[in-house]
Steps between C-alpha positions, in 0.01 A plus 500: 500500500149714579475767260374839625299663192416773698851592519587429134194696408693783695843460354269455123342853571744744671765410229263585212350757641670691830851426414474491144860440318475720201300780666588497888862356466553656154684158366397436115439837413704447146248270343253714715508807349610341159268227393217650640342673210180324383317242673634181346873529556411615827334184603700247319812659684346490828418122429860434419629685799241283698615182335912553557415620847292204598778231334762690632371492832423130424893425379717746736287412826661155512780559339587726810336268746661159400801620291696829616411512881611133567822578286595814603414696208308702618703789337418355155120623554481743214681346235335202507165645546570742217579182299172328572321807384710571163379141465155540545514814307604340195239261524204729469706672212501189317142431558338818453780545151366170365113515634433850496783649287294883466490520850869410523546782277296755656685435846862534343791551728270533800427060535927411455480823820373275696787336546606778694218618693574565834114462590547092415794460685384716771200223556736217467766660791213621743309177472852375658576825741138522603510132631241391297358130442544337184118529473529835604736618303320412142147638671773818560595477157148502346405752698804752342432388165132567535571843650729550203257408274221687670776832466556452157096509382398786697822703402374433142190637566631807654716517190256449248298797650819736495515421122140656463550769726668832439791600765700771478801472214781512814308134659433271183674206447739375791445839771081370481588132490709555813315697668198214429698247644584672877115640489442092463778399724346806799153283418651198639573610823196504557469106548749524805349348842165378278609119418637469910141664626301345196630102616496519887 
């Protein structure tokens, strides 16, 4: 089977960027707006979003492939895809508790949220809807996490500089964080028709 990079590179780009999950599709925003504080939680949850996403995509792709379609479960989807990433989920939270167990800490109840985060099993179900490849689907899956990740650092940023500045008593805390995150989210619109015009 020929692989097209060119059209991997696409699918890689335009879900990081033009339809970005946490900022364009607004999936994830719990751990979003939660974790994303100061600079090292930020990154070390968008690494462990990236990681679930990518063996999720990894796990559920076949699963669905070779496994429910041929049997007729088809109907089964989200259970058993919610399954496989409860699973994976617990195995970061074991690693990072035993490896890095300050970092564990600092995350709190945001890492066991990613059991539930509908921008994971988002990935996992479109990979399957959008009629992606297997090869495909975890290039689709890096791409989210990435995009994730990239959401997460600059929202910090923009955070960090709210903390120093001085905004009206009726806008600190949540109104300013908010109102952050759509500025960020109108930003993003700006990618749309670049990655189609920027690869032809």
């Amino acid at each position: 089977m020929e692989i097209d990079f060119r059209a991997l590179l696409v699918i890689l780009m335009s879900t990081a960027l033009v339809n970005n999950y946490v900022l364009r599709q607004f999936l994830g925003v719990c751990p979003f707006l939660g974790v994303s504080k100061d600079i090292k939680s930020s990154a070390c949850m968008g690494v462990s979003v990236t990681f679930v996403m990518l063996m999720a995509a990894a796990v559920t792709w076949p699963i669905q492939t070779f496994l429910l379609d041929p049997q007729g479960l088809g109907f089964m989807q989200t259970v058993v895809f919610i399954l496989v990433i409860a699973t994976l989920v617990q195995l970061v939270e074991v690693v990072l508790k035993r490896y890095m167990p300050a970092l564990f800490a600092s995350l709190g109840v945001y890492l066991p949220l990613m059991t539930t985060n509908c921008a994971v099993l988002a990935v996992t179900i479109t990979n399957i809807t959008g009629g992606h490849t297997y090869i495909e689907s975890l290039v689709h899956a890096l791409g989210a996490g990435l995009g994730f990740l990239l959401a997460m650092i600059i929202f910090t940023g923009i955070r960090e500089q709210n903390e120093n500045a001085d905004p009206p008593e009726s806008f600190k805390g949540i109104p300013i964080t908010l109102i952050s995150a759509a500025i960020l989210s109108m930003a993003f619109f700006a990618f749309d028709g670049v990655i189609d015009n920027l690869f032809r």
